[in-house]
C-alpha positions in Angstrom: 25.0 -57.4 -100.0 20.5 -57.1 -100.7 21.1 -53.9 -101.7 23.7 -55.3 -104.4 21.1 -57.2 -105.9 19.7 -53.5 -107.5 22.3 -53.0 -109.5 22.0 -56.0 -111.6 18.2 -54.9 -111.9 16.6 -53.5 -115.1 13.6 -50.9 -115.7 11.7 -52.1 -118.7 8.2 -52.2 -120.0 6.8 -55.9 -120.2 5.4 -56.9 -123.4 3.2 -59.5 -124.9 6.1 -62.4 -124.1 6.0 -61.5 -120.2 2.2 -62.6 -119.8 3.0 -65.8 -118.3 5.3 -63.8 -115.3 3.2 -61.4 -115.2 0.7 -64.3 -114.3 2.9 -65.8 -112.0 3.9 -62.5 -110.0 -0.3 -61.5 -109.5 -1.2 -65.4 -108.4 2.0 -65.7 -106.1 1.2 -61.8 -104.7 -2.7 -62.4 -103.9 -2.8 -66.1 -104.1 -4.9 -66.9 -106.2 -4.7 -70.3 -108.0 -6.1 -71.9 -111.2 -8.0 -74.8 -109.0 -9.9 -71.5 -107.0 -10.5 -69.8 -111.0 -11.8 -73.8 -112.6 -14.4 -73.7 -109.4 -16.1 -70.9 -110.7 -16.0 -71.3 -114.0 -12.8 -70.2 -115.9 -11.2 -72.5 -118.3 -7.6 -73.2 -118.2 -7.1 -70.9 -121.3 -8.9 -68.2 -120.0 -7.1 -68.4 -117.1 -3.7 -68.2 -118.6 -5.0 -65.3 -121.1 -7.2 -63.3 -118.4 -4.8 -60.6 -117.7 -3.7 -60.7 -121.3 -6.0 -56.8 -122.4 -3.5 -55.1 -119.0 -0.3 -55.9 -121.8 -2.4 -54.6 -124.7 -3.7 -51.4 -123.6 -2.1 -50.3 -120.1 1.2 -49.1 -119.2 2.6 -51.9 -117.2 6.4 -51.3 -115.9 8.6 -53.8 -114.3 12.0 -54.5 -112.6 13.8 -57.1 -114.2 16.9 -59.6 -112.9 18.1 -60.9 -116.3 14.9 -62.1 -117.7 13.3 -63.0 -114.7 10.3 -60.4 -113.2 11.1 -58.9 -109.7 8.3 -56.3 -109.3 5.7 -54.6 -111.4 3.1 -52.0 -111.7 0.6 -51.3 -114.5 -1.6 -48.1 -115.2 -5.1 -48.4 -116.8 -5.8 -45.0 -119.1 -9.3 -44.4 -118.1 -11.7 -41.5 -118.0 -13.9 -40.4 -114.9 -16.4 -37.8 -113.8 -15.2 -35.0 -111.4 -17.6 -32.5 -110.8 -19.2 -33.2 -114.5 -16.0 -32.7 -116.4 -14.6 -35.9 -118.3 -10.8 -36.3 -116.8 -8.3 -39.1 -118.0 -7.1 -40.8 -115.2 -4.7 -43.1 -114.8 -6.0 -46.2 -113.3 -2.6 -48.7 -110.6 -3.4 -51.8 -110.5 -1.5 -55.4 -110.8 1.6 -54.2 -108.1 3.4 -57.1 -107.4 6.8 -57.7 -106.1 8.4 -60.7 -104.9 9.3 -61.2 -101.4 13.2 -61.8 -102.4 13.1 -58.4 -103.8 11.1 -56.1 -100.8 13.2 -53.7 -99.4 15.0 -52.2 -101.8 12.8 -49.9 -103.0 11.7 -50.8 -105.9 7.9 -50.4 -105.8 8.7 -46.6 -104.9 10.7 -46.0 -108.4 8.0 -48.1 -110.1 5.3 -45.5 -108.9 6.8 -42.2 -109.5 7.7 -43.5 -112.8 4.1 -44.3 -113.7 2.9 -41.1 -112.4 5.5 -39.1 -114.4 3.8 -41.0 -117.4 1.0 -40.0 -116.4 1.6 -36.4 -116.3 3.2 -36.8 -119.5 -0.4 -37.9 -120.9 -2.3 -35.6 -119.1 -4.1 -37.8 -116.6 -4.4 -35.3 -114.2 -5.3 -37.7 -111.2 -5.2 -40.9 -110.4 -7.4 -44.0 -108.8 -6.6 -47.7 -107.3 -8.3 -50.1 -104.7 -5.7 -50.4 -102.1 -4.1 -53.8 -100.6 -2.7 -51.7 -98.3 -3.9 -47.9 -97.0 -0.9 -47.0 -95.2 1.4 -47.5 -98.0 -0.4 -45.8 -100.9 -0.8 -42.8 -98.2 2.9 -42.6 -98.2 3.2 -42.5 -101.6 0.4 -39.3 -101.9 -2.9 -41.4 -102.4 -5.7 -41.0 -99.7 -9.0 -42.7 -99.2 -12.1 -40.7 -101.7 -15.0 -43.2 -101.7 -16.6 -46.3 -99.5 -18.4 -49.2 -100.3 -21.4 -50.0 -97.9 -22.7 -53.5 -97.6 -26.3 -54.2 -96.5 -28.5 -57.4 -94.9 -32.0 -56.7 -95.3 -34.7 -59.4 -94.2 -37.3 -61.1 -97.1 -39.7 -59.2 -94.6 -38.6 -55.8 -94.5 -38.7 -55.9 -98.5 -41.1 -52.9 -99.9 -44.9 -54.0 -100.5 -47.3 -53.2 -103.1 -44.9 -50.9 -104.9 -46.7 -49.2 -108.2 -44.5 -47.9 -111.1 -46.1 -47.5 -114.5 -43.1 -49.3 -116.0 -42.0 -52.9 -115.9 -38.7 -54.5 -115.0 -37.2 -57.5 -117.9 -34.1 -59.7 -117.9 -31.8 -59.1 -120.1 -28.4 -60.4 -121.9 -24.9 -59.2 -119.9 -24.0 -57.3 -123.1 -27.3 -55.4 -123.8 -27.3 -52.4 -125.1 -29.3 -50.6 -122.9 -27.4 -51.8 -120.0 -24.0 -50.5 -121.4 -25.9 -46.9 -122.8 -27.2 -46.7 -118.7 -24.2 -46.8 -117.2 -23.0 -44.6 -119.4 -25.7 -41.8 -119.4 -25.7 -42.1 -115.2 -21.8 -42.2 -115.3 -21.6 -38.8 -117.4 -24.0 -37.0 -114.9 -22.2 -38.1 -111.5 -19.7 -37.0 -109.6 -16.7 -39.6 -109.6 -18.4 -42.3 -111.7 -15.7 -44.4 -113.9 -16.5 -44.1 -117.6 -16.5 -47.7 -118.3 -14.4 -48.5 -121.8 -15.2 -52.1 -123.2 -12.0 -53.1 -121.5 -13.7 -52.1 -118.0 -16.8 -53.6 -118.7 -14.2 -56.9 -119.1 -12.4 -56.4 -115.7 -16.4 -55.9 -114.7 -17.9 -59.5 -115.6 -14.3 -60.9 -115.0 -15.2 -62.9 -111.6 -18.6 -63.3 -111.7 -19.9 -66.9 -111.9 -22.3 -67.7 -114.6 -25.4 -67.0 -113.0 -25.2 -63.6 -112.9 -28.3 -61.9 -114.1 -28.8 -58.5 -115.0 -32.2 -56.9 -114.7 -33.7 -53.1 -116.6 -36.1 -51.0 -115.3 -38.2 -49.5 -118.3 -40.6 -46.8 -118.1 -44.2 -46.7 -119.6 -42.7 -45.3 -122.7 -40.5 -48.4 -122.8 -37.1 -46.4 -121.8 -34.6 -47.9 -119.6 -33.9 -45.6 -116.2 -32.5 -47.8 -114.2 -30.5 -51.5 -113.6 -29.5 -54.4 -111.3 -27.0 -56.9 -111.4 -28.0 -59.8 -109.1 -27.1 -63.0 -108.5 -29.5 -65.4 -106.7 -27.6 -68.0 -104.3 -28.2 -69.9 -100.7 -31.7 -68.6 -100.1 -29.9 -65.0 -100.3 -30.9 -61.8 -103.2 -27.0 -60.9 -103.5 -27.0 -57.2 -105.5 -23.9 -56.5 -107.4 -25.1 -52.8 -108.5 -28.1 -51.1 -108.4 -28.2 -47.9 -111.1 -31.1 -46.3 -111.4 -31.9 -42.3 -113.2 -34.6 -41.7 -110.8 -37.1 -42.3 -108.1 -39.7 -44.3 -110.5 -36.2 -46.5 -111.0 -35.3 -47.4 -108.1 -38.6 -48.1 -106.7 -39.5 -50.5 -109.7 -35.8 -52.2 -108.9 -36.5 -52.7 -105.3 -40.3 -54.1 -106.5 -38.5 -56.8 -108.8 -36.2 -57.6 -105.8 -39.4 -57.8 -103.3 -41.1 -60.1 -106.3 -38.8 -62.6 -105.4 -39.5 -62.8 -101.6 -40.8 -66.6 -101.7 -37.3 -67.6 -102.8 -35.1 -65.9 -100.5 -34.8 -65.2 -96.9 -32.6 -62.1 -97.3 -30.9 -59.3 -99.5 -27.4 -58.3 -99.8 -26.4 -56.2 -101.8 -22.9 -53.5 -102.1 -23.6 -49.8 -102.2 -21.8 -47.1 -103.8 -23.1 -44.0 -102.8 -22.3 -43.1 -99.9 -25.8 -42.8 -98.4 -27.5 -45.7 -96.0 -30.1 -47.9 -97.9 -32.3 -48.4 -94.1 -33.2 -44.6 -94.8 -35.5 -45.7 -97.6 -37.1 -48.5 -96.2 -40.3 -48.7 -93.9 -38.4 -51.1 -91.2 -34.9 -49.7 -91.1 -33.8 -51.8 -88.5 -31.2 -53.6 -90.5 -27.4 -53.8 -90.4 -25.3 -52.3 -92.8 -21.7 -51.9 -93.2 -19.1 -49.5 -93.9 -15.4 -49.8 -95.2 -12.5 -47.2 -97.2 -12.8 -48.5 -101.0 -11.4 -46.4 -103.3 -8.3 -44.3 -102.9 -7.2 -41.1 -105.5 -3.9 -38.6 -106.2 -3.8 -35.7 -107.9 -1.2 -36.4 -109.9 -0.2 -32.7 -111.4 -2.7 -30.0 -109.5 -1.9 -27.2 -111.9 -3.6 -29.5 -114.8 -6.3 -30.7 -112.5 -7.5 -27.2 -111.1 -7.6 -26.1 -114.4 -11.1 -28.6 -115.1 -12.3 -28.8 -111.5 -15.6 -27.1 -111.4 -16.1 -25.1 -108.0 -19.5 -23.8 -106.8 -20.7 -20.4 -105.8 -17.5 -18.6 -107.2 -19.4 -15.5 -107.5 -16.8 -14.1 -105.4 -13.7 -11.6 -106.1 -10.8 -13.3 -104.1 -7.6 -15.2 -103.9 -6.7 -18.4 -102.1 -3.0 -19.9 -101.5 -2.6 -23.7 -101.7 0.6 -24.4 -100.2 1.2 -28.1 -101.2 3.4 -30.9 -99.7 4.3 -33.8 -102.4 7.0 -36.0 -101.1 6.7 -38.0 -104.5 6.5 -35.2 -106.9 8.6 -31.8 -107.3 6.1 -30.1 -109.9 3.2 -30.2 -107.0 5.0 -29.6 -104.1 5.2 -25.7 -104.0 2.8 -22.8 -103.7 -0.1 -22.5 -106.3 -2.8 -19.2 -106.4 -6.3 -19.5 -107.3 -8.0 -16.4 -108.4 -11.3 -16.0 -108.6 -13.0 -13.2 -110.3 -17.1 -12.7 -110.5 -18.5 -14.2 -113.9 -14.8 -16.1 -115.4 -13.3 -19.0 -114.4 -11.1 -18.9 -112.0 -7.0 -18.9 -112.5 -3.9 -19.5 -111.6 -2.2 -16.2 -110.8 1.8 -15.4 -109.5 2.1 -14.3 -105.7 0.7 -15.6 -102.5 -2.8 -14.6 -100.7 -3.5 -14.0 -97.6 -6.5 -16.7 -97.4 -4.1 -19.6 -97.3 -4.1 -23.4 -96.6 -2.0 -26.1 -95.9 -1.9 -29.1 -96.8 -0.8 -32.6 -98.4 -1.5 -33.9 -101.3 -3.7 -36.9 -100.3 -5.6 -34.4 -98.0 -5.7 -32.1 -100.9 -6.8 -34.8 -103.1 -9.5 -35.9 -100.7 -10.8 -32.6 -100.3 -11.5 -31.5 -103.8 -13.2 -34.7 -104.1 -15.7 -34.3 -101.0 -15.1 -37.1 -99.5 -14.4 -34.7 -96.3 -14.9 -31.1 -96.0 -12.3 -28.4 -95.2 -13.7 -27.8 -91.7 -13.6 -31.2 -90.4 -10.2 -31.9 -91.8 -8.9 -29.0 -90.1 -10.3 -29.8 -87.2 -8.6 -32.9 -87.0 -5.2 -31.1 -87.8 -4.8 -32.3 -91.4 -5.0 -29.1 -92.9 -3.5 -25.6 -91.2 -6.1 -22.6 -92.8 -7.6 -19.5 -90.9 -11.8 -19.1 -90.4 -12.0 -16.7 -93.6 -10.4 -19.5 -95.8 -11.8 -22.6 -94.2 -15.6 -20.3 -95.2 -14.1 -19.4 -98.4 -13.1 -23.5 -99.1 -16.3 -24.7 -97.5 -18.6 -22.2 -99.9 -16.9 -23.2 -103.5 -16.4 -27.0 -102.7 -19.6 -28.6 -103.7 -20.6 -30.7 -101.4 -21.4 -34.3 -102.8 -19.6 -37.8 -102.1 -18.1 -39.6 -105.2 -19.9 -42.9 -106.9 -17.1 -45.4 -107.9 -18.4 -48.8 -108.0 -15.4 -50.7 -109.8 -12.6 -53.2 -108.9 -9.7 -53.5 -111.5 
């Protein structure tokens, strides 16, 4: 008799009139209420308007029982850096569906309609922060980035550190801020382009004492930034961005500056390397968990863009891909690489051949695990001459992707 209940249901975009269930669906699905949102600062009309940009400028698809909302999705068009070329990218967030309604499928219908729209705009691949792993791996996502978290002592802070430049406060819409991001986003791998509508969902939860922080060198150009807060005798880092070494060590000078006033430092980490490494006494505790998942959403667009490395090399490789979700990726594709061109998609099959899914795939291309070790562990089915072959023209860098939508 549930499974009646889907044929009275309608597929529709929501507009600007469905803000308040759309509302309603996010605070009932995470539990999140407007007493939590007053405590930190949110008025009640910003509260009741906060999601309102998603309806503007995002593709945001819904089940509907008459008029009333059953289960949605919605798809941020973004842009972000893979291997230094600018992809779009279609961005899942705000999935919701109401208890009354789970089991009959509909969440799976909402996703591979949003990634056929997505194909049908060209974003190539696409990113969320999962509520849950196992789920989205079903579906063809898999896990791409992590986000470290760190506890460092007041006395294990850096002494006596000498940078030529000088570290100011400055306003959360500065100029400089916004032009840092975007110079350090356009030069690493995996690194959201942040539209004005991110740098929204950016400041959207943060209390008012948020501060943000530039490093400027001695000719009075900013390399480097912090976002910091300042709470219960603890330094709490939001993001540190920094261009280069002078950078970050002026950052971590301010945050030692402050010693007197705290009795520790914690801070989130993006880049997949261990903050103790840079410090004197790197006996401290960090922490490590999956943040970011990823899905190539139509391979044949996405190769086209992806930069390899060392393709100085005349040779073919197979993918064979499984997509459970999507028909136009699960088949055979044939990279061909020829010595000084790009390489191509050619007809036929090669004897250097892999196997694969397309989260694995997806993972792969992006670094966050090399071809070896994912064979190893049986997620990938490829003989020694391709694993070399994979392992030689997959650069081997982490991504950066330090954003929660």
């Amino acid at each position: 008799m549930r499974k009646d209940i889907k044929t009275d249901l309608e597929l529709r975009k929501l507009a600007s009139k469905d803000l308040t269930q759309f509302n309603d669906i996010l605070r009932y699905a995470f539990q999140v209420t407007d007493e939590q949102l007053l405590k930190i600062g949110w008025k009640q009309d910003e509260i009741k308007r906060s999601k309102f940009p998603i309806l503007e400028k995002a593709a945001v698809v819904g089940w509907f029982e008459g008029e009333k909302l059953a289960a949605q999705i919605a798809v941020y068009p973004l842009e972000v850096n893979i291997r230094g070329n600018i992809y779009d990218m279609g961005y899942i967030t705000g999935v919701a569906t109401y208890p009354e309604y789970m089991g009959l499928g509909l969440m799976s219908r909402l996703m591979k309609e949003s990634l056929e729209t997505m194909r049908k705009q060209k974003q190539s691949i696409s990113f969320l922060y999962p509520y849950s792993i196992p789920l989205y791996r079903h579906k063809g996502w898999e896990v791409v980035s992590d986000k470290m978290t760190y506890r460092i002592r007041d006395n294990q802070l850096p002494r006596d550190i000498d940078v030529p430049g000088r570290v100011r406060r400055v306003l959360l819409d500065s100029e400089d801020l916004i032009d840092l991001h975007d110079t350090y986003a356009r030069q690493t791998h995996g690194c959201l382009i942040r539209s004005d509508l991110v740098w929204e969902e950016y400041w959207r939860w943060d209390v008012e004492d948020v501060t943000v922080a530039i490093y400027y060198n001695e000719n009075n150009k900013p390399f480097g930034y912090l976002v910091y807060l300042i709470e219960n005798d603890a330094f709490h880092v939001k993001e540190m961005v920094y261009l280069n070494e002078e950078a970050r060590k002026g950052l971590w000078g301010y945050i030692a500056a402050h010693e007197s006033m705290i009795n520790e430092v914690v801070g989130n980490n993006y880049n997949n390397h261990t903050v103790s490494f840079l410090f004197g006494d790197s006996d401290m505790k960090e922490n490590i968990r999956p943040y970011i998942m990823a899905r190539i959403v139509d391979f044949e667009e996405f190769i086209k863009q992806y930069n390899f490395v060392n393709v100085d090399i005349d040779d073919t490789i197979t993918f064979n891909i499984r997509d459970s979700v999507l028909d136009w990726n699960n088949q055979s594709f044939t990279l061909r690489f020829n010595k000084g061109s790009k390489p191509v998609l050619i007809d036929g099959r090669s004897e250097n051949c892999v196997e694969l899914n397309i989260g694995i795939l997806t993972t792969m291309l992006l670094g966050y695990k090399r071809p070896t070790y994912l064979r190893k562990i049986e997620r990938l089915a490829a003989n020694d001459k391709t694993i070399t072959l994979l392992e030689n023209i997959i650069p081997n860098d982490k991504i950066y992707f330090s954003d929660y939508i």
